[in-house]
N, C-alpha and C positions, 0 to 999 in steps of 0.2 A: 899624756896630752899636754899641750904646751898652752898658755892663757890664752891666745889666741885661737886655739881650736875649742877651747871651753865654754867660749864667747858666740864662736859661729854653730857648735854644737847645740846652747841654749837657744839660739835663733830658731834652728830647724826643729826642735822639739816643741813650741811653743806657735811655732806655724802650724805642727803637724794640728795641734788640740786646737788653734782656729778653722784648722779645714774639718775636722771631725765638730766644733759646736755648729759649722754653720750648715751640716749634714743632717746635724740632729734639728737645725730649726727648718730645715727644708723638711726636715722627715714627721716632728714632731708640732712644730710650732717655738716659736717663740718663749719671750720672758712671761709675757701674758699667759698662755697656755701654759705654761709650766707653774706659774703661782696660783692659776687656779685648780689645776690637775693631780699638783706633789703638795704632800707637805715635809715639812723639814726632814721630819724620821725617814719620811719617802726616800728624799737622796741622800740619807747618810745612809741607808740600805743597799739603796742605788751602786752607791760608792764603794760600799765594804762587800758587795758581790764581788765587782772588778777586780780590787784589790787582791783581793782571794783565793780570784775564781781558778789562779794557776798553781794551789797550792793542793796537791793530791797523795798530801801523805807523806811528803818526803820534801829534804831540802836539794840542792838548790833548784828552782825552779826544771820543771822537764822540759820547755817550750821556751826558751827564752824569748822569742820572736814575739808570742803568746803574752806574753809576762810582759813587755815592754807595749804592746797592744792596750792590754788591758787598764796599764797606765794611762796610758794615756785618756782611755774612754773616764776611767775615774777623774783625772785634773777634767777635765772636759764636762762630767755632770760636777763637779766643783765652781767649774765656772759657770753652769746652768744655778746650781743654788743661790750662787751670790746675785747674780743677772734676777732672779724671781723675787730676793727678797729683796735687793731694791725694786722690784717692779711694786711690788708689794706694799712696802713703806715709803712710797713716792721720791 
């Protein structure tokens, strides 16, 4: 990859986890509804499923499609945690 496709690759990854937080606040609610629904352990749970959830015994991932999905949903309740706890701590 040349720094210019590093740059436009980061672009699209970081879009992709805005259209999935703004899925999850269509689906779930907001900063509000998530500080008062989670608490912390909740989304480092949340987080370490994702992470995980492509890992069935063996490396390297069997699903990578799967595996890059689930990242994303993790950055994405990472950015629900941060969004709650400052909702939370004004």
């Amino acid at each position: 990859m040349t720094p210019e496709n590093i740059v436009e690759n980061r672009h699209e990854i970081l879009d992709q986890i805005r259209q999935e937080r703004e899925r999850q606040v269509t689906k779930w609610g907001g900063p509000d509804a998530d500080a008062a629904n989670n608490t912390p352990a909740d989304f480092v749970l949340y987080i370490t499923h994702y992470v995980t959830k492509w890992f069935k015994g063996g490396l390297p991932p069997h699903n990578t499609d799967e595996y890059k999905q689930n990242l994303i949903k993790a950055a994405t309740l990472a950015v629900a945690a941060i969004e709650a706890h400052d909702y939370a701590n004004g």
